[in-house]
C-alpha positions as a Markdown table, in Angstrom:
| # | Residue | x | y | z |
|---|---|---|---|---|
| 1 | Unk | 4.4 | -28.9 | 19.7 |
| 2 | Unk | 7.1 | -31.0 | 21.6 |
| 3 | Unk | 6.2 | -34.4 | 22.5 |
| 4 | Unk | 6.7 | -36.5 | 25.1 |
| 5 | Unk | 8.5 | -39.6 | 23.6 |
| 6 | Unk | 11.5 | -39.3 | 25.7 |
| 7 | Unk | 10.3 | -38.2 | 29.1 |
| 8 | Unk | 13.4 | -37.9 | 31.1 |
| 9 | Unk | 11.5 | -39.5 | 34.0 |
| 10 | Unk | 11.8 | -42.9 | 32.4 |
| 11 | Unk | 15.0 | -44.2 | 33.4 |
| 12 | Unk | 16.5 | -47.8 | 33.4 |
| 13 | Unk | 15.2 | -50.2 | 31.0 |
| 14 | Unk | 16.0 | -52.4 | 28.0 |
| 15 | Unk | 17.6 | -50.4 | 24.9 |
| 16 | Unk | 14.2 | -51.2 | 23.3 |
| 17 | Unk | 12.4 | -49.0 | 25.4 |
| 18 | Unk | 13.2 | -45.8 | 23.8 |
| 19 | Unk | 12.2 | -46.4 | 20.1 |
| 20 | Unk | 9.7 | -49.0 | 20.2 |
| 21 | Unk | 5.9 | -48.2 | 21.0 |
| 22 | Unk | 3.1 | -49.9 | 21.4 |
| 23 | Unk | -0.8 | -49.2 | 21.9 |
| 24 | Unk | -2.2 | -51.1 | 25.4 |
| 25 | Unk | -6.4 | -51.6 | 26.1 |
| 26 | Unk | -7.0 | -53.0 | 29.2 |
| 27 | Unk | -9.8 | -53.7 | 31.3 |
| 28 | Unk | -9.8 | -52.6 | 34.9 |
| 29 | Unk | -12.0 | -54.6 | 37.3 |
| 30 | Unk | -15.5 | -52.8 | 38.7 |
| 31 | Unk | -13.8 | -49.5 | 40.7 |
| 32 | Unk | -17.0 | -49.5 | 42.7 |
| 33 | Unk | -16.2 | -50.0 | 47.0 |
| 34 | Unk | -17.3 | -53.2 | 48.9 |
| 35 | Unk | -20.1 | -54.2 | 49.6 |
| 36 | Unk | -21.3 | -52.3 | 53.3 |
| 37 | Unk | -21.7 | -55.6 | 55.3 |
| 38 | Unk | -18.2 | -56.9 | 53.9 |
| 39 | Unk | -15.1 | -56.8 | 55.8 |
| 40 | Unk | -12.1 | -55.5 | 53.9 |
| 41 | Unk | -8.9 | -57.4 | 54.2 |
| 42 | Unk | -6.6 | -54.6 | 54.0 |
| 43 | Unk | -7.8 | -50.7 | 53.5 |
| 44 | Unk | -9.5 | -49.4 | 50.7 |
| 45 | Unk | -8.2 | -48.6 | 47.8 |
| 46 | Unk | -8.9 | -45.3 | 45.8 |
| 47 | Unk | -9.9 | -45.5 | 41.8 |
| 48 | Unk | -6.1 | -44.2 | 41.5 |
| 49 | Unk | -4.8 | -47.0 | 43.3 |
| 50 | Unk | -6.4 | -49.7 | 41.0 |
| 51 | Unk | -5.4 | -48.0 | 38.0 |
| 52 | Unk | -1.6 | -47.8 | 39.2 |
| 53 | Unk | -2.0 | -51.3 | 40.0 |
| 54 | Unk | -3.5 | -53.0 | 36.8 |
| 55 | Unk | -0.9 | -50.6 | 35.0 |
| 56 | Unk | 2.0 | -51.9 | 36.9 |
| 57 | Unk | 0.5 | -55.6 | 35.2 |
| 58 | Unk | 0.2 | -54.6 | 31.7 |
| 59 | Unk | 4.3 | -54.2 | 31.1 |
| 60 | Unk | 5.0 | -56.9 | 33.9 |
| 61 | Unk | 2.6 | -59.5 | 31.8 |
| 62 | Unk | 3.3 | -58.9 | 28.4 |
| 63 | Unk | 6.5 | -57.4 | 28.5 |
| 64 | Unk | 8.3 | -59.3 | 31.5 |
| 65 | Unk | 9.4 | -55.7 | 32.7 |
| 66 | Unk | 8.9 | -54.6 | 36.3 |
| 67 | Unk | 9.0 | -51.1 | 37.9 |
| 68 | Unk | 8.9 | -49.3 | 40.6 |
| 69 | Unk | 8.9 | -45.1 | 41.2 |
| 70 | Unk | 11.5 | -42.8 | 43.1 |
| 71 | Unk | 12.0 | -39.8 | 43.6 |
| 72 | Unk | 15.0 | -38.7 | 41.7 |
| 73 | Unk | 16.7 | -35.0 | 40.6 |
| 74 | Unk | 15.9 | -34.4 | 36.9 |
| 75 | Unk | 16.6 | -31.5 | 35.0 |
| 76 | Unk | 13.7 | -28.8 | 35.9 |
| 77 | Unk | 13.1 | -24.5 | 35.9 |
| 78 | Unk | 13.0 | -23.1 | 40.0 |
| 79 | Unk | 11.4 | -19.6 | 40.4 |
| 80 | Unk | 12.7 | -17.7 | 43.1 |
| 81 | Unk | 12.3 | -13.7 | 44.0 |
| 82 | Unk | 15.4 | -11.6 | 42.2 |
| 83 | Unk | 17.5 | -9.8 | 43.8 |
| 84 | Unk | 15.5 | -6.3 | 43.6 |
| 85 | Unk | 12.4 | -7.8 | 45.3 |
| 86 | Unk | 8.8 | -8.6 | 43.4 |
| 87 | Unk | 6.8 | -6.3 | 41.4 |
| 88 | Unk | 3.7 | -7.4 | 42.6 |
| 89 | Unk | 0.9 | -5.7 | 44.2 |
| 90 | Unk | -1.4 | -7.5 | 46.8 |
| 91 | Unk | -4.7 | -8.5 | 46.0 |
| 92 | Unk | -7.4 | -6.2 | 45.9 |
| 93 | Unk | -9.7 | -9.1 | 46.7 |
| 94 | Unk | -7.3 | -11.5 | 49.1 |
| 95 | Unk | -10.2 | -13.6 | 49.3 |
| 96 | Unk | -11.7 | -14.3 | 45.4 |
| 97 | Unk | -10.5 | -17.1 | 43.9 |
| 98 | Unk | -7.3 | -16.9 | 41.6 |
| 99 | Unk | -8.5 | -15.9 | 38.3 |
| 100 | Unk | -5.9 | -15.3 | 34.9 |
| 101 | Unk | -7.2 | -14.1 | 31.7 |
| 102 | Unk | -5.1 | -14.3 | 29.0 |
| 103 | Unk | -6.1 | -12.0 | 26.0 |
| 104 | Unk | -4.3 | -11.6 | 22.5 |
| 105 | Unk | -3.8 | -8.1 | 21.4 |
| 106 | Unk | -5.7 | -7.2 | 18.2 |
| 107 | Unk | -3.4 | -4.6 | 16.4 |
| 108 | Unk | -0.8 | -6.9 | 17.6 |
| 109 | Unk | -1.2 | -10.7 | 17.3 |
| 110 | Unk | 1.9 | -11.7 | 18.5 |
| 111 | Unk | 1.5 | -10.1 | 21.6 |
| 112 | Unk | -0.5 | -11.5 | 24.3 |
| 113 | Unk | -1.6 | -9.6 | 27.8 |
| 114 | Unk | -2.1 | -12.2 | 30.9 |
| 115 | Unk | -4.1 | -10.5 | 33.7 |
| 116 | Unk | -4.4 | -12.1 | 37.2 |
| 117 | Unk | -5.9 | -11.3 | 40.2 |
| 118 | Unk | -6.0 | -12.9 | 43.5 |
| 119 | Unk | -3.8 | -15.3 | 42.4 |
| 120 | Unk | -1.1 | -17.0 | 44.4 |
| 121 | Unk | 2.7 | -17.5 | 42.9 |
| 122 | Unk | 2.0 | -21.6 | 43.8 |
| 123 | Unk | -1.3 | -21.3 | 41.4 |
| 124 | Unk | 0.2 | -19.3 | 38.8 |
| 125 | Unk | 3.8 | -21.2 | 38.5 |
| 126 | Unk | 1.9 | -24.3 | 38.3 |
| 127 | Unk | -0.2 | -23.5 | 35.6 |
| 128 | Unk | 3.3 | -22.5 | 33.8 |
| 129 | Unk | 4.2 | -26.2 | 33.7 |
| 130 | Unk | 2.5 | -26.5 | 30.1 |
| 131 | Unk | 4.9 | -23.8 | 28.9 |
| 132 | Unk | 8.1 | -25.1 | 30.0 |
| 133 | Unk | 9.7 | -28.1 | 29.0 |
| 134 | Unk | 10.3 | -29.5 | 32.2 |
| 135 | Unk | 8.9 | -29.2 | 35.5 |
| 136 | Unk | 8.9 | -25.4 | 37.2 |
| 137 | Unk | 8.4 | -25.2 | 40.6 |
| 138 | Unk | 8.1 | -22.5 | 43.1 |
| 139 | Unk | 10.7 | -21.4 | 45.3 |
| 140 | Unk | 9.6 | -17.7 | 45.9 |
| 141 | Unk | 8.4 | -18.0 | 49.2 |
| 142 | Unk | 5.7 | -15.6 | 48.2 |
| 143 | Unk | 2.2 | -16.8 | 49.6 |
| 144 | Unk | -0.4 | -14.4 | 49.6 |
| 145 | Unk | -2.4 | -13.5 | 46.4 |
| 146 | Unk | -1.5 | -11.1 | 43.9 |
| 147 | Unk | -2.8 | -8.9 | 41.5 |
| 148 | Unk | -0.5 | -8.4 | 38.2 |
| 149 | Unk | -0.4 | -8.7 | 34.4 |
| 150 | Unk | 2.0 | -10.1 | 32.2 |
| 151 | Unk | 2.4 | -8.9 | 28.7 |
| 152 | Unk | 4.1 | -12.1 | 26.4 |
| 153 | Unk | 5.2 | -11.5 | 22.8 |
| 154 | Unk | 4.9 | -15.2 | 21.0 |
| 155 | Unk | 5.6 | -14.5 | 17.8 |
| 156 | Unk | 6.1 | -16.5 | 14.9 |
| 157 | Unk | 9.9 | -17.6 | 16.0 |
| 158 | Unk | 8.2 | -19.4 | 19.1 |
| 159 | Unk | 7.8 | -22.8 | 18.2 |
| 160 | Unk | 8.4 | -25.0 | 21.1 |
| 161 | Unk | 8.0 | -25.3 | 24.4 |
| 162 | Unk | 11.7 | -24.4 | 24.7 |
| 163 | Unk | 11.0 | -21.1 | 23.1 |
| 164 | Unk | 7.8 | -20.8 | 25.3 |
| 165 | Unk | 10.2 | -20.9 | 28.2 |
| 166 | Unk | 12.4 | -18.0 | 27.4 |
| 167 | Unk | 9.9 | -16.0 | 26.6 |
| 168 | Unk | 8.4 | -16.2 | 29.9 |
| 169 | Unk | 11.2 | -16.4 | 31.8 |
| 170 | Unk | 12.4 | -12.9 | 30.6 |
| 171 | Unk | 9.0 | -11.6 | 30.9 |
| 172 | Unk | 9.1 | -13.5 | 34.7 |
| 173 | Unk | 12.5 | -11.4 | 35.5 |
| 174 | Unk | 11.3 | -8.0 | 33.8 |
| 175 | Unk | 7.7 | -7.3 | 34.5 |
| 176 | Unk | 7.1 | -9.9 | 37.7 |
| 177 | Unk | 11.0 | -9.3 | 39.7 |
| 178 | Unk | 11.1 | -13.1 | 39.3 |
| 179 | Unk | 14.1 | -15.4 | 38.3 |
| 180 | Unk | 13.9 | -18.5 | 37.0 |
| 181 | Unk | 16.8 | -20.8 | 36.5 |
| 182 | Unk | 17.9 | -24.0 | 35.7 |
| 183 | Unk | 18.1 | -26.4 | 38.4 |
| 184 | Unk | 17.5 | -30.2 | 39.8 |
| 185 | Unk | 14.0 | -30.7 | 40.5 |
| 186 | Unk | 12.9 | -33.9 | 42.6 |
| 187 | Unk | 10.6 | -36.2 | 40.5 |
| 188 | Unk | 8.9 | -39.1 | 41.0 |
């Protein structure tokens, strides 16, 4: 499987910061709130917010580096309907909760059935993120749930999450009437 080492989100930076690595432990002070008769200074702070903070310490302490985060294009996959419209068929069951199954075929391994139901295009492109090697998003437009299944073959020339990608995006365009492309995605 790919990994993450150079995470085209990472930008700026001393040359440095694309080969060497290091391993960080630190401590983050008690995430539990006030105390109810104290009065807070300034609002309180969520258990993400502390963790953001003492991280933004670690490389600014040891490493005299300083950052900050923007929303930039980066290279990502958009999903929008093709031109002949979706294969999809509504929900059954608009109101279950979005449910995929995936199953692998036993008198053929390589090929792999996904079957969803009630399941929104937001829910089921972002659950796609694992399987592309950048960020997908979803431009479809399409909101209400679906019911649909998606038959993948990932066979023993799909390595990567490259690979991954084509395989669902020609399985996006020929069983779902989906597209996906290339594109700028805005990330943080």
């Amino acid at each position: 499987m790919d990994d993450d080492r150079e995470n085209p989100a990472i930008v700026g930076g001393t040359t440095w910061i694309d080969f060497d690595r290091f391993d960080v432990i630190a401590k983050i002070p008690s995430l539990k709130p006030a105390a109810l008769n104290s009065r807070p200074v300034h609002p309180p702070a969520t258990s993400e917010d502390s963790i953001r903070s003492a991280l933004s310490r670690v490389p600014a302490e040891l490493f005299h580096l300083n950052y900050h985060t923007e929303h930039r294009p980066l290279p990502g996959f958009i999903v929008t309907v093709a031109k002949d419209g979706p294969k999809l068929a509504l929900a059954k069951d608009p109101d279950a909760e979005g449910n995929c199954q995936g199953a692998q075929d036993k008198a053929n391994p390589a090929q792999y059935t996904l079957t969803c139901t009630s399941e929104t295009m937001a829910q089921f492109i972002a659950a796609r993120d694992q399987d592309f090697p950048h960020t997908i998003i979803d431009r479809t437009g399409l909101t209400k749930p679906y019911d649909f299944t998606l038959k993948l073959v990932l066979g023993p020339d799909v390595h990567t999450r490259d690979d991954r990608a084509r395989v669902f995006t020609e399985a996006f365009g020929k069983q779902l009437g989906l597209l996906v492309t290339r594109g700028s995605v805005p990330e943080p």
